[in-house]
Structures are given as C-alpha cells and as structure tokens.
PLY file of the C-alpha trace (Angstrom):
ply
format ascii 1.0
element vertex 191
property float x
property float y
property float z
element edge 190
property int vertex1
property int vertex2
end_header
35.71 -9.46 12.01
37.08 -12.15 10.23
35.41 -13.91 6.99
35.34 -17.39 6.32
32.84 -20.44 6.56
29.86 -19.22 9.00
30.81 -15.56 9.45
28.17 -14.73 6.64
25.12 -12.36 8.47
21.68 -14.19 7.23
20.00 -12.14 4.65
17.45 -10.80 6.37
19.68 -9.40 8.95
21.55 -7.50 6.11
18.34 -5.74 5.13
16.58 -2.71 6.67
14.15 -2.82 9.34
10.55 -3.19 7.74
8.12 -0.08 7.33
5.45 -1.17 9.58
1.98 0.89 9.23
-1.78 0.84 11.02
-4.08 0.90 8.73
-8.10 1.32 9.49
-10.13 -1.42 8.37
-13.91 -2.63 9.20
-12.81 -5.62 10.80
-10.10 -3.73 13.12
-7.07 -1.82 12.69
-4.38 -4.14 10.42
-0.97 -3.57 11.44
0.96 -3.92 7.55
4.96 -5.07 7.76
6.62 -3.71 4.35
9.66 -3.95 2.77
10.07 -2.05 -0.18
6.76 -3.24 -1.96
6.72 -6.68 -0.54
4.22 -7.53 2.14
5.82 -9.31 4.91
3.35 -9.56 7.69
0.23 -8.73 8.70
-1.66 -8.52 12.22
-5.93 -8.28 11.94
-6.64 -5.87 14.54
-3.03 -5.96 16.83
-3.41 -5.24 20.73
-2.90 -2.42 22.20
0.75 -2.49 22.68
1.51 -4.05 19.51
-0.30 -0.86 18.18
2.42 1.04 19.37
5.28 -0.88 16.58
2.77 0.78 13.67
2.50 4.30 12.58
-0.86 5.43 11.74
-1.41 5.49 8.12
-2.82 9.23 8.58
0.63 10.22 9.85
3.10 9.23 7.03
3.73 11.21 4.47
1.79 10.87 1.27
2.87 7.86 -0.74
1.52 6.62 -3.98
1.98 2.92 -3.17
1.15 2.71 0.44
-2.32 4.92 -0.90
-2.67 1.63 -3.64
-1.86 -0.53 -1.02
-4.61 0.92 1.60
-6.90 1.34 -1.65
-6.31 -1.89 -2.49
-7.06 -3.72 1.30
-10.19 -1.27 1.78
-11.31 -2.94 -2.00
-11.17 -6.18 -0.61
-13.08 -5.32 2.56
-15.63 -4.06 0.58
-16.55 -7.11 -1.71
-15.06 -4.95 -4.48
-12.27 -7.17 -5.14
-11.87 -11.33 -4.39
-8.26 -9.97 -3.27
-5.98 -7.82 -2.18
-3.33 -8.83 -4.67
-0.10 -7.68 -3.23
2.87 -9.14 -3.40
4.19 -10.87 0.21
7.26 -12.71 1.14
7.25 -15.43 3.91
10.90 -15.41 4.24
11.16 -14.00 7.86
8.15 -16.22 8.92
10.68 -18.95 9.79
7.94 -21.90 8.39
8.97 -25.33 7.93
8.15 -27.02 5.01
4.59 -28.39 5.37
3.50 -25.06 6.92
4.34 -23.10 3.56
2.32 -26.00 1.60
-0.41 -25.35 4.43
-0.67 -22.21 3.18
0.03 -22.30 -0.62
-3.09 -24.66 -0.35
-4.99 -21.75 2.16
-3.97 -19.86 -0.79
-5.59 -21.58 -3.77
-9.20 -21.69 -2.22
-11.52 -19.46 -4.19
-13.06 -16.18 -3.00
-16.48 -16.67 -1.65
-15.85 -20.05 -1.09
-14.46 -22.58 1.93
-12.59 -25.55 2.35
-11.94 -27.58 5.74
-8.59 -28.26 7.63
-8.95 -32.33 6.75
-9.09 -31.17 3.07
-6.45 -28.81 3.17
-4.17 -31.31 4.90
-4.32 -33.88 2.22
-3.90 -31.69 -0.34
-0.93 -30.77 1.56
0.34 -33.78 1.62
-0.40 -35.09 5.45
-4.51 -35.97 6.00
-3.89 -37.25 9.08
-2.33 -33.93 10.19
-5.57 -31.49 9.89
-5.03 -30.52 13.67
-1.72 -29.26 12.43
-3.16 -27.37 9.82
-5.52 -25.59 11.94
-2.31 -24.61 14.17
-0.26 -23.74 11.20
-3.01 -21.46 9.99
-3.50 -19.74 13.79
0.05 -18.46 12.64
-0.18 -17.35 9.37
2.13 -14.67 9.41
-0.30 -12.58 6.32
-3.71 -13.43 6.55
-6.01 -11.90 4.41
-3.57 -11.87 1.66
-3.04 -15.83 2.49
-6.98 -16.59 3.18
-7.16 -18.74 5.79
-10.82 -17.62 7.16
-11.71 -19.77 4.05
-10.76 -22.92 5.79
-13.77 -23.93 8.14
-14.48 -27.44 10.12
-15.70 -30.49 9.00
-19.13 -29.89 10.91
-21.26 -26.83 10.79
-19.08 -24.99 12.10
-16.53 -22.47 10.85
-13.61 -22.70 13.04
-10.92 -20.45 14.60
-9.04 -17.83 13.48
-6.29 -15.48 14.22
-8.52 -12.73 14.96
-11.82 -14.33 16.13
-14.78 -16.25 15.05
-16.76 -12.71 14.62
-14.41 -10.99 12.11
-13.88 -14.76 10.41
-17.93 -15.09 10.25
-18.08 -11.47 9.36
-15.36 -12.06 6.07
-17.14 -15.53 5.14
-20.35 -13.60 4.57
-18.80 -10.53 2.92
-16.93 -12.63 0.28
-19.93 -14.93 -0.19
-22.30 -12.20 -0.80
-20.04 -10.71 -3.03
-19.97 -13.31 -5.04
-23.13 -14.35 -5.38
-23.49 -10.84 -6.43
-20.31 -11.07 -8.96
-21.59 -14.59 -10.79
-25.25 -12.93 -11.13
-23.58 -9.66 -12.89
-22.01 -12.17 -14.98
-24.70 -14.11 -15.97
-28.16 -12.83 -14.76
-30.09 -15.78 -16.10
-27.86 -17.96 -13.97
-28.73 -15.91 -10.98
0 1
1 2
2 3
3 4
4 5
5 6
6 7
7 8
8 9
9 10
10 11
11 12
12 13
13 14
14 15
15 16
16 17
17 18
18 19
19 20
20 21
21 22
22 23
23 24
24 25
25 26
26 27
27 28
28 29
29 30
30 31
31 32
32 33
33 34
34 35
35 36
36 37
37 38
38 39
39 40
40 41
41 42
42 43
43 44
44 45
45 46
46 47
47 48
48 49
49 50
50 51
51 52
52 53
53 54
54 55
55 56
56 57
57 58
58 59
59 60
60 61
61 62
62 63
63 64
64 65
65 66
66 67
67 68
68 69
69 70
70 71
71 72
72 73
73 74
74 75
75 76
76 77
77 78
78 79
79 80
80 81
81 82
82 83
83 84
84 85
85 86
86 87
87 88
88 89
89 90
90 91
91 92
92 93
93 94
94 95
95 96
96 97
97 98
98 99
99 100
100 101
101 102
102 103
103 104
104 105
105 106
106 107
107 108
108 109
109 110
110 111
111 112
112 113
113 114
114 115
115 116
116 117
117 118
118 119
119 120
120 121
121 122
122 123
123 124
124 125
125 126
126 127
127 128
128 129
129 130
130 131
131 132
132 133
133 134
134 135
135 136
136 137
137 138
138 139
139 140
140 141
141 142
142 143
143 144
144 145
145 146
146 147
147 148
148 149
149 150
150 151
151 152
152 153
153 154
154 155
155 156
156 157
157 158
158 159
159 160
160 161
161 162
162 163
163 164
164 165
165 166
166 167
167 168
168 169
169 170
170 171
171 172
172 173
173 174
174 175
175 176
176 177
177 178
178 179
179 180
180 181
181 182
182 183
183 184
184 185
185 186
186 187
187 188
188 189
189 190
C-alpha cells in the first residue's frame, strides 16, 4: 500500500484489541475495557449478550494489577474509598468537545456529594444546554470512574442513569453514608 497524505491508519487502529473483563460487583456485574493499565470503558451491569465480549475475572490467570484493579473497584463499592482511582483514557469514546468538559465537570464533584445537570452545564460552558448534559452523561463511556450518579435534577429528584435509578439511588446513599462516616472519624466533635 502506498504512503502519502491520508494513508496513515488512526492510532487506535494501530493498537491491540483491549483486554475486556467481568468483574462482580454489588450493583451488577461491570464489564472493564483495558489497555495496558489504562481504563478505557466501562459497562455497570452489561446485558446478557454483551456479557459474552467479557471474560470472567475468575477465569484469567492471576494478575497483580487486574487483582489491584478489582481490589480497588470492590473499595469503592464498599464506602472504603471516595474512588476508584485508575487511570482511563477517553480517546476511543469519539466525544466532541463539550461532552469531554461535561464530564471533566461530572468529574470534579466531590464524593458523597451531588450537583444538577443545569449546574454542570454552566460550568461547562453552555447553561442553556443541561438537557444535553443529561444525554452526554447517559453515554459516559466510564462511569464510576467519571461519577456521573453525582449529577441529580433540579427538583427532588435524582435523575437517570446509565444503569438505573436503583443502582444510582443505591451509590448516592453508599457514598453519602460514607462520608458522613469519614468527616465524623475526622473530627468527632463536628459529627
């Protein structure tokens, strides 16, 4: 094949297919797209043929990183961290501009507590767009490591999410609790 102007392959295309595991979880199974030691995707409890594209944690061979990686998740899930903290890439995602500030703003909002879509839109740059952001974040590509169960409705409500009201209510109250119980470790006369 010849080389010249447009014959380059696109990066990702050069790069091997990514490692793509199910790991259990107490909201769901998550279905965990690696490359290397880069996060690149993430499904909250994937249907059952998308469960088919994973391979059950329990059946790769023992690995030091995807064991911190699993330790890690299950931390999280357990109010024993405010985050996974893995490293991700959203280069395959395909996301436009304002979608990646979407969710560098998703990103920002502290654990245990919420923001709402209007909110998150302006500080993205677009108020008027907060239907946008609730879209953009129906897509997130990595959530959980992106949190975007953290951004709830103007009203009393709490929203959608990309894997249910249930699992986002059941995560709101997790993180909450654990940090009420976190700040009143720190400080028990502020409790």
């Amino acid at each position: 094949m010849p080389e010249g102007p447009g014959s380059a392959l696109p990066a990702a295309a050069l790069q091997p297919p990514p490692l793509k595991v199910l790991l259990p979880s107490p909201i769901g199974d998550l279905g965990l797209s690696l490359r290397g030691s880069v996060v690149t995707g993430l499904k909250v409890a994937p249907g059952r043929s998308e469960k088919s594209r994973y391979t059950p944690f329990a059946k790769l061979p023992g690995s030091d990183f995807l064991d911190e990686v699993f330790g890690r998740l299950s931390e999280y899930l357990a109010g024993a961290r405010p985050s996974p903290d893995l490293d991700y890439d959203l280069a395959d995602a395909g996301l436009d501009h304002f979608a990646r500030r979407v969710l560098k703003e998703a990103a920002r909002i502290p654990y245990g507590r919420t923001r709402t879509y209007r909110k998150i839109a302006t500080a993205a740059g677009r108020p008027e767009a907060y239907r946008l952001v609730l879209a953009i974040l129906m897509a997130n590509p990595i959530p959980l490591l992106i949190p975007c169960h953290r951004v709830t409705t103007h009203k009393s409500g709490i929203g959608s999410w990309v894997a249910g009201k249930e699992r986002k209510r059941w995560l709101l109250a997790m993180e909450k609790e654990a940090a009420k119980g976190a700040a009143s470790e720190e400080d028990p006369e502020e409790a």
